[in-house]
N, C-alpha and C positions, 0 to 999 in steps of 0.2 A: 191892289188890295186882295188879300185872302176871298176865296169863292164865301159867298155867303150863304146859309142854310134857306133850303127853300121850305114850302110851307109841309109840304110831307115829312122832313125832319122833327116837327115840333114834338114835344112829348104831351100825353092823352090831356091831363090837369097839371095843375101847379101845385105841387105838393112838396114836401121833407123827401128823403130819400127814406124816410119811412114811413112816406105815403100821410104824414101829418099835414092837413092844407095851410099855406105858407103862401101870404101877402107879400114879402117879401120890403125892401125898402121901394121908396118913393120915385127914385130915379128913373125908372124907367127899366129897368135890368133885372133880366128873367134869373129867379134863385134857381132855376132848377139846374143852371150852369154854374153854381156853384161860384157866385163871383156880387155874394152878398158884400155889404161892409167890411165883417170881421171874418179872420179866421175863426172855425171854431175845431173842437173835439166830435168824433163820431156820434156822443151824447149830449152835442151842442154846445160845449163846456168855449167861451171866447178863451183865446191863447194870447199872450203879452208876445211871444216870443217861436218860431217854425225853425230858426237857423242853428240853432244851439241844441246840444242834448243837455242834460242837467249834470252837473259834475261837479265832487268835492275838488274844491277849487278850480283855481283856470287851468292851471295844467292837471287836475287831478281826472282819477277814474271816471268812467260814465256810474250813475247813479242808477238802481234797481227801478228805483220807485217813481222813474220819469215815465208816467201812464203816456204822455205826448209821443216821445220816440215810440216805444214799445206799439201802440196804437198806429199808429203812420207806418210804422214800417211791416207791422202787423198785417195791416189791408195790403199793403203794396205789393209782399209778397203770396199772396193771395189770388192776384189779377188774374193770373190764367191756369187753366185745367185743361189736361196736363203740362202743355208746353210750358221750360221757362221763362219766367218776366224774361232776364235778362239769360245772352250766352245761350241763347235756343239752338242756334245751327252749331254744331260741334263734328267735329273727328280726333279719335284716339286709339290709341297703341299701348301697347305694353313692351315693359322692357324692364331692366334694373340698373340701378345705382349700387356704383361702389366706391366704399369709402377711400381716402386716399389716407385718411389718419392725422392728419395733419390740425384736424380740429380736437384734436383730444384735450391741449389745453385750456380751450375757454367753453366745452360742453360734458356732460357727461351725455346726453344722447348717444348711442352706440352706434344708430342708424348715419351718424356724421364722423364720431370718433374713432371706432373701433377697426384699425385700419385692414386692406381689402377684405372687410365684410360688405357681402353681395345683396342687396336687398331688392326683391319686388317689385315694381313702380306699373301703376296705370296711371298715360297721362293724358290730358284733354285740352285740345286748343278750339277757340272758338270764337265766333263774333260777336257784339257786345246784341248790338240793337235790334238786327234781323231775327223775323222769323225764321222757324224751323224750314220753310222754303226758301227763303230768300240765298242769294248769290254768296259765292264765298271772297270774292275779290270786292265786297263794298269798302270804299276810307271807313276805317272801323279802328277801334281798339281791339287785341283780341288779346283772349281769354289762353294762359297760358297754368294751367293746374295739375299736382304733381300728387296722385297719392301713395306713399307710402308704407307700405305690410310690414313695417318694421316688427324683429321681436320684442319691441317692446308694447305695441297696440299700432295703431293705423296713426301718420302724421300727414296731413295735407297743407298742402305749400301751395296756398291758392294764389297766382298773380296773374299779370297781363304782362302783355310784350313791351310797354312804355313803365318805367318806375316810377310815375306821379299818376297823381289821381286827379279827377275831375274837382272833387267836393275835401274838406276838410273837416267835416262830421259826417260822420253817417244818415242825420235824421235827415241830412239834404236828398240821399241818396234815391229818394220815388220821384223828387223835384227833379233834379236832371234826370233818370231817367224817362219820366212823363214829356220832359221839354223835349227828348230827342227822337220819341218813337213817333209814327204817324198821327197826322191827325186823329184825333178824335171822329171827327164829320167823314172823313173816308176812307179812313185808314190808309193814305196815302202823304206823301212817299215812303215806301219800302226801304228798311237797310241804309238810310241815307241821312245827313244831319244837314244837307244841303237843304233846311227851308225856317219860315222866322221863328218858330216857340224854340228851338235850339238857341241859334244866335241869339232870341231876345232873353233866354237864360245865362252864357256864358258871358255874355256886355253886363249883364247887370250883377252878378256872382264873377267878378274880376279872378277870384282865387280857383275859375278854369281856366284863365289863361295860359299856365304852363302847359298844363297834359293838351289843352284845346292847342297848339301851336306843335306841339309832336304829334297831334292827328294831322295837322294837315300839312305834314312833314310826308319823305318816303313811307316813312314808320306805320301809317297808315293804309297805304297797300304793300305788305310786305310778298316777295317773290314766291315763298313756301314756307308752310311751317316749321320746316327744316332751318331756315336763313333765318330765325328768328331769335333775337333776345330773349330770356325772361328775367322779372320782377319781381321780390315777393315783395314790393310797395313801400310796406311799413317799417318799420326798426323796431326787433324782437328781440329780447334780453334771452342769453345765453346764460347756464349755469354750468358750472365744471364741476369735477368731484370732492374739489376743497370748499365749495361751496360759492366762491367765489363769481363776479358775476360781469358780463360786458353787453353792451347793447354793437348789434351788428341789420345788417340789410342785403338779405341775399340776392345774387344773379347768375343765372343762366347764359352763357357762350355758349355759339353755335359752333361747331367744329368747321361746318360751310361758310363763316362767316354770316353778316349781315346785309342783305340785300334785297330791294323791292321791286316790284313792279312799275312800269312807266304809267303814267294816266290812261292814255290808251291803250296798253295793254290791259288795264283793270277790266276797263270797258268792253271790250272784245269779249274778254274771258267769261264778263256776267252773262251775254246772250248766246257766244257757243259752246259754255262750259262751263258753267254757275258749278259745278263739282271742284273744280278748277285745284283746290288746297285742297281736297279731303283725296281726291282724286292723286294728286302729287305724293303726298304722304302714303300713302296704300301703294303706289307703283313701286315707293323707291325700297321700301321692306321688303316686297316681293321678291324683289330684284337682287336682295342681298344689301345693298345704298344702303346699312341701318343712319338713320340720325344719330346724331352726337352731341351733348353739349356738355362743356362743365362747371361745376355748382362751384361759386366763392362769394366770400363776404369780404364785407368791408366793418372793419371792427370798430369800435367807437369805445370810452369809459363811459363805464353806470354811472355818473356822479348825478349829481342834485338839481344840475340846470338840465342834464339833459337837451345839452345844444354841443355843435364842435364849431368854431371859426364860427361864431355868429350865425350858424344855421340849424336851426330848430328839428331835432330826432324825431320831434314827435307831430309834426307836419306832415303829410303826406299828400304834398304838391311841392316840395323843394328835393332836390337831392345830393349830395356830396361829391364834387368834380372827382374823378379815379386820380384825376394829378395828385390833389390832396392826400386822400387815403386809397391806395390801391387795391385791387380786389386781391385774396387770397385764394387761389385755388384750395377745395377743400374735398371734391369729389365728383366724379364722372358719372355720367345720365349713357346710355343705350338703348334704345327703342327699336326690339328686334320680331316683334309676332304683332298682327294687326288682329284686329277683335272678329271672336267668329262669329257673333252675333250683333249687328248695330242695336237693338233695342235692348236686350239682356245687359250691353256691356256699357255703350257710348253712349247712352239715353239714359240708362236707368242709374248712372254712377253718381255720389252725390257729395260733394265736397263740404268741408266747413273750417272756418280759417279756424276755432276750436278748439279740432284737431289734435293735438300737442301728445309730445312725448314727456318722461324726465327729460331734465336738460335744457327744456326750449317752452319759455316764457312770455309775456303779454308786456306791451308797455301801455302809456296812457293814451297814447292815441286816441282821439275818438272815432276816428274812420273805424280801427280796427274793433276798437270795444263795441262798436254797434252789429259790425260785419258778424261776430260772434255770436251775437242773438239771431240775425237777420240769416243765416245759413242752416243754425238747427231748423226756426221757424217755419220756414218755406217748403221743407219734405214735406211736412205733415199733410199738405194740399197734395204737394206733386207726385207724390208717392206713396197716399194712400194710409198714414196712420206714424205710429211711431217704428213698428217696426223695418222699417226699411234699412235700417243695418243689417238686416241679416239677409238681402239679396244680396247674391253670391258677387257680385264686383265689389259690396261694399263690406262686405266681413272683413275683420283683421283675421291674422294670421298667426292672431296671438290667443293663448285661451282667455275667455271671458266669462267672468261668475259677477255679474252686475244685481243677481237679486232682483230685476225687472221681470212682470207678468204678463202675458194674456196680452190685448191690443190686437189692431186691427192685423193681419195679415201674419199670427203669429206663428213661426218656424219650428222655433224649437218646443221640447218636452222636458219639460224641468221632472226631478224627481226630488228633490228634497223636500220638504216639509216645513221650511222655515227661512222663508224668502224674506228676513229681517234681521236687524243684526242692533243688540248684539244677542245672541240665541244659545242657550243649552240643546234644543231638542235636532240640530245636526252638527252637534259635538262643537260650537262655536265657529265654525268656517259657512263663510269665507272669511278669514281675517283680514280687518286692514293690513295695510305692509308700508315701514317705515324708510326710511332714506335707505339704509344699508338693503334691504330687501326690495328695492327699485321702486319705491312708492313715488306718487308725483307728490312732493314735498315741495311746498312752495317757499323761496328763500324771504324772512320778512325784509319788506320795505314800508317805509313813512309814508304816509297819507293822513293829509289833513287839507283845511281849507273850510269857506265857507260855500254855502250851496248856492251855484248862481247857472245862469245860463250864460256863459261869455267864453272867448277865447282869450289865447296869451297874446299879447301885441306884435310877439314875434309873427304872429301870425298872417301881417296883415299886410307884408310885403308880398305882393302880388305879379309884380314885372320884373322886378331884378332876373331872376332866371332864366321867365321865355327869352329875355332880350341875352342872357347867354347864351343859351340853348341854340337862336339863331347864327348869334355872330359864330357860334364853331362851325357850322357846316360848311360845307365845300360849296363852290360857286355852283355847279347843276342841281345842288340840293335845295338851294336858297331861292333858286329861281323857279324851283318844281312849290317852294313854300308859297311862293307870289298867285303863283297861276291856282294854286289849290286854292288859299283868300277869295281871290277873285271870282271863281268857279262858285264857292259854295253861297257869299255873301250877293254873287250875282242872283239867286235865287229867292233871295230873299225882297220880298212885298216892302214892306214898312223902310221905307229912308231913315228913319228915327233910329234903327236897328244895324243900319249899314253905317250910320255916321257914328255911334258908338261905338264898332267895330275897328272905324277909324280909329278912331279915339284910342284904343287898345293899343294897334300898330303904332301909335304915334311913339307912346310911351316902350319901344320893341328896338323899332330901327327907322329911320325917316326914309330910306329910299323902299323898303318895303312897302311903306305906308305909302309914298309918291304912287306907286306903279301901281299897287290894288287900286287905290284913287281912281289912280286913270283910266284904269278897266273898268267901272262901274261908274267913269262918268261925272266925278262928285269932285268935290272941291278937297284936296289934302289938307286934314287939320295941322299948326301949327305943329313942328316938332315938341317934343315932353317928354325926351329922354329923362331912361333912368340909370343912375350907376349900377355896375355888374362887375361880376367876376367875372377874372380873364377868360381868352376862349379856352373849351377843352376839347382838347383834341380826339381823344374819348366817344365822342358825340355823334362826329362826321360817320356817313358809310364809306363815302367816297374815297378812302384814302394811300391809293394805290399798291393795296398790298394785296398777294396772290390767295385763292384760296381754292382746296380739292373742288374739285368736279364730280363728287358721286353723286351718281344720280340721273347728270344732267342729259338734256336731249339734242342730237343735233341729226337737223335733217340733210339730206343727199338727194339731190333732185340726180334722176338720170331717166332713163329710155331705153326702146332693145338693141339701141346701137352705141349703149354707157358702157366705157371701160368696168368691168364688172370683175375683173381680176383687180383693177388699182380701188374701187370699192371695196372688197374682201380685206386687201391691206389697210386700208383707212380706217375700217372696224374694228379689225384688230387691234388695232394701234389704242385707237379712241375707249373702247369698250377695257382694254388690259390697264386705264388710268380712270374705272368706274364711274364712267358716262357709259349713255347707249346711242344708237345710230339706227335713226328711221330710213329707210329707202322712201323715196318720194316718188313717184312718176304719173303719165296722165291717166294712165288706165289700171287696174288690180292685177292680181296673178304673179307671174315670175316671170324674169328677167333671165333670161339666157337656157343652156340645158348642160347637165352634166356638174363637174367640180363646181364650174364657173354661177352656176346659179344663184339669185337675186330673189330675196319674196319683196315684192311691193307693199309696204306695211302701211303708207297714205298714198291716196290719189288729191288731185286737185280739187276734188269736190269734199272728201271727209279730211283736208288738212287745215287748219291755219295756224298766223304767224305765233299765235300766245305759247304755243305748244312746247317752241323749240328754243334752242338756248344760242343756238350758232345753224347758220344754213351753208350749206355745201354745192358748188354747182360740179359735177363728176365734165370729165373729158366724155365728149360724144352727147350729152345731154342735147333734149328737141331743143330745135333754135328757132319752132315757129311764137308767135308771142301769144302763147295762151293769156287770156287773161285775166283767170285764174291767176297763173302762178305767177304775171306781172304785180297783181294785187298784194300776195304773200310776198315777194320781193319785197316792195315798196315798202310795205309793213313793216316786216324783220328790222330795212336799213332805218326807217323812222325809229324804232325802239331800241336801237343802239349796237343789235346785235352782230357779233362778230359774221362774217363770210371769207368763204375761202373757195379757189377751183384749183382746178391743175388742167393742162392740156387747154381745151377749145372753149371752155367751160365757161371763161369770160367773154367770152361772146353774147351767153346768155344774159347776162348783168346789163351791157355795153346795150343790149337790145329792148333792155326793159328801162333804160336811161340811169343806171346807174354808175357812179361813175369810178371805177375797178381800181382807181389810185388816190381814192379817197380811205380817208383815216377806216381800220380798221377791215380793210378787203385785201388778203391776203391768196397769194397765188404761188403754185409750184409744179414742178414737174412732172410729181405722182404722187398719188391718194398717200402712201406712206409717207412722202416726202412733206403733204402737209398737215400730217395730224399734230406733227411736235407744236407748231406756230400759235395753232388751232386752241389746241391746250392750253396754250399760255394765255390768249387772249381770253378763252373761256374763261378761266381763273379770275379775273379784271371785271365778270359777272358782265359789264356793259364797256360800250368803248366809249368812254366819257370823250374822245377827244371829236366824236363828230356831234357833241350836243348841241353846239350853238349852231350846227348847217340845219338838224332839221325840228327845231325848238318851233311849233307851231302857236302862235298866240297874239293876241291883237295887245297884248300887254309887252313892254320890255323889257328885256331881261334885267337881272336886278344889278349893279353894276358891280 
């Protein structure tokens, strides 16, 4: 069972939360936990209905006058001063996007169509749940947001690294969020969804299945922000210049490819280097590594139903396989200057999905229609008033004559005389501006319906997906999926909560569901497969294709009696295909004198294995067995990573019990001689072929 409150926790009396005394019901159960009979409103007001926002029709817009959402999400964004609720721990870079032109027929946006026009970009990646202290390596979703300086005003392309969402309305969005952050009673565990108000959220709201099953996929400790997908979630209608209109879902490719983190290396990384992503991202800019990705959609018809192949546009927990509709390249992201202030730039920047240019439209979503209030909403707390556009990260770079006054924090010095419109006394300007003069001119669409609280029935397919999502992965992926289950669900108190969970799996894939089972001891519920689309191949990381090395790190253990000339060549090699090369050894300072010299950039004491991408043993390396660098050995070859020596070097390996002619330990004559091999294996990100020797877990792998 969950720890239970002791008597110092009690609160003073039993009162309302606004201090009105409150009897409360009969049962026995204390109101001031908020766990009366009924829901109610902040002003007591009983609710029919928490999961729904209010919308003409099922599939129609979210409604103004829904005080319920508006109210809930109102408080929610409220919670904390100044930290974010959510997306607290961040790092971000600047860079610009340029267009490739290739969207010019289905947008008039410039910032997409107007081919190589260079635009601006500050972007911000970030963990969903932790604190602004907490680790950068927790299983998380992270926050992947794009904004903007277009000339036509500021657009922000707010996603995350997975393209489904937790929730399918917005108004849910305080309820998972509240189910995943720390207790209440002790604000514990930190950063982590490993304990039961999580799990007892997503078992009972089934429509987290999807996104809850790519968390506890690689996808959820990703290797760098660099190696990372983006999302922008929802399906956003496009307008072109004929007026014409398509619904599309953008994503982000990494030019490094996609690649995460092993379990243990997460873990490592949170205690000797909780910087670990912010840290990454800052070295590789410095270093010239700029990141890379490029922007395409997948285009869809505006029609009526607003579904393609039976899958619902306006869902956002399903997605559309790339087999089906393939992505279109449409424009390239660089991230070349890191922020010269964290709190001026990376703290104080403020997104909102909004945002919009001409060109680029809203559909009915309700995730999205809520995220739209829920984004303005929330500055006002965290940043002090309305004006917070005009701190210098978040000004567009476009002019602005909004006719807005005064407020807290305000910048500017208006001079006109007539901040209303429409006005003779400053000659009638600012005028509005019509399609042809760039106005955001909204193309009309039909909306009708009656006002209810409900979804479309499309809606309510819940496991078709994860259970595709799974069957594409590659076999270390699948079994990295088991061992996460296991892990998190293992944490969890309440049996009622893990056997539901079952229950999930069941309906996923039966041998996953067997093996979590078995790890937590429990009886496997009956199989409940559900039909799914084929696998996509799309999906997998693992899938043996090469990708650059900027960036990456590999270290070189040697000594003062290390070939330090076949080091010189090895860095050369390594460094001239943008990775870099740490010299490693047991003590600081330099390594030889004259041409031949070596700086020691780790010792055995300030190195470990998370750091490096590929470990090196040089000819001459110490052959006594530190155990330091037996440790760091052990490590490395657990996490998959490539090695290589040339000369005596395998001795070192041979001594630490590693065994030199297993998958992925390459060996050659001279430092030159193995940087090409080196390379290649880097590329491969992990040597998948030694997973199953060193797959640590009292569960089986999945078959």
């Amino acid at each position: 069972m969950p720890p239970q409150r002791k008597p110092d926790q009690s609160a003073p009396k039993t009162v309302s939360a606004t201090g009105v005394g409150y009897e409360g019901p009969e049962d026995g159960r204390d109101p001031r936990a908020q766990a009366g009979e009924f829901v109610t409103s902040p002003m007591g007001v009983r609710l029919p209905d928490t999961d729904h926002s209010l919308k003409a029709g099922r599939r129609g817009p979210t409604l103004l006058e829904d005080f319920h959402l508006r109210e809930k999400i109102n408080a929610f964004d409220h919670e904390r001063i100044p930290e974010r609720v959510v997306h607290a721990r961040g790092a971000a870079a600047h860079g610009v996007f340029t267009a490739y032109g290739t969207a010019a027929n289905i947008t008039r946006a410039a910032v997409l169509a107007e081919k190589d026009l260079e635009t601006p970009v500050f972007v911000r990646f970030s963990t969903v749940l932790g604190s602004r202290g907490s680790a950068d390596t927790a299983r998380d979703t992270r926050g992947f947001a794009v904004k903007f300086y277009s000339t036509e005003g500021n657009w922000d392309l707010v996603g995350n690294n997975m393209p489904v969402f937790f929730i399918q309305d917005a108004i849910k969005f305080p309820d998972i969020i509240h189910a995943g952050k720390p207790s209440p009673s002790r604000e514990i565990p930190q950063a982590q969804s490993a304990h039961d108000s999580f799990w007892d959220f997503v078992t009972l709201h089934t429509e987290a299945t999807h996104h809850t099953i790519w968390n506890m996929s690689d996808r959820g400790i990703p290797r760098s922000f660099r190696m990372m997908e983006g999302f922008g979630v929802h399906s956003f209608r496009l307008v072109n210049e004929a007026r014409e209109t398509v619904l599309v879902q953008f994503k982000w490719t990494p030019k490094l490819g996609v690649h995460s983190l092993t379990w243990e290396e997460a873990q490592l990384a949170m205690g000797t280097d909780p910087d670990f992503h912010r840290r990454d991202l800052a070295d590789a800019i410095e270093a010239g590594a700029f990141p890379e990705w490029e922007l395409g959609v997948q285009v869809f018809p505006d029609n009526d139903e607003q579904m393609f192949s039976g899958i619902d546009l306006l869902d956002p927990t399903k997605i559309v396989p790339e087999e089906m509709v393939p992505v279109q390249p449409i424009g390239k992201l660089v991230l070349n200057a890191n922020p010269t202030n964290y709190f001026a730039e990376t703290e104080q920047v403020a997104f909102n999905t909004g945002h919009v240019v001409p060109g680029i439209e809203f559909t009915n979503d309700p995730l999205l229609q809520g995220r739209n209030f829920s984004y303005l909403d929330t500055q006002l707390t965290r940043l002090g008033g309305p004006n917070w556009r005009q701190i210098p990260i978040n000004r567009p770079h476009a002019p602005v004559n909004d006719n807005h006054r005064d407020g807290f924090m305000q910048q500017g010095i208006p001079t006109g005389d007539a901040p209303y419109l429409p006005n003779t006394v400053d000659g009638g300007e600012p005028e509005p501006a019509d399609w042809e003069h760039g106005g955001y001119v909204n193309v009309p669409r039909h909306v009708e319906g009656d006002v209810v609280r409900e979804s479309q029935s499309s809606f309510e397919d819940h496991f078709s997906q994860p259970a595709m999502f799974y069957a594409s992965l590659s076999h270390p992926e699948q079994v990295h999926v088991t061992e996460a289950y296991t892990f998190e669900l293992g944490k969890v108190y309440e049996r009622e909560i893990k056997e539901r969970a079952l229950g999930v799996l069941a309906k996923i894939d039966t041998e996953l569901c067997e093996a979590v089972a078995a790890g937590l001891g429990l009886p496997a519920p009956k199989p409940d497969l559900v039909e799914h689309l084929p696998a996509s191949p799309a999906l997998a990381q693992v899938t043996g294709e090469a990708y650059p090395i900027d960036g990456r790190q590999v270290a070189v253990i040697a000594g003062p009696d290390a070939d330090l000339a076949g080091i010189a060549a090895f860095r050369e090699a390594i460094e001239a295909a943008g990775a870099q090369v740490k010299v490693l050894a047991p003590v600081g300072g330099e390594l030889g004198s004259g041409a031949s010299t070596q700086v020691v950039e780790r010792t055995y004491v300030t190195a470990r294995s998370i750091e490096f991408d590929a470990v090196v043993v040089a000819d001459g390396a110490p052959k006594e067995k530190d155990i330091k660098a037996v440790v760091l050995l052990h490590e490395a070859f657990r996490q998959l990573k490539a090695f290589g020596t040339w000369g005596d070097g395998a001795e070192v390996l041979t001594a630490a019990g590693i065994d030199t002619s297993g998958p992925g330990v390459l060996s050659a004559d001279s430092g030159a001689g193995l940087a090409a091999d080196l390379l290649a294996a880097m590329g491969q990100h992990k040597v998948w072929a030694r997973a199953e020797l060193v797959t640590s877990s009292a569960v089986p792998p999945a078959a």
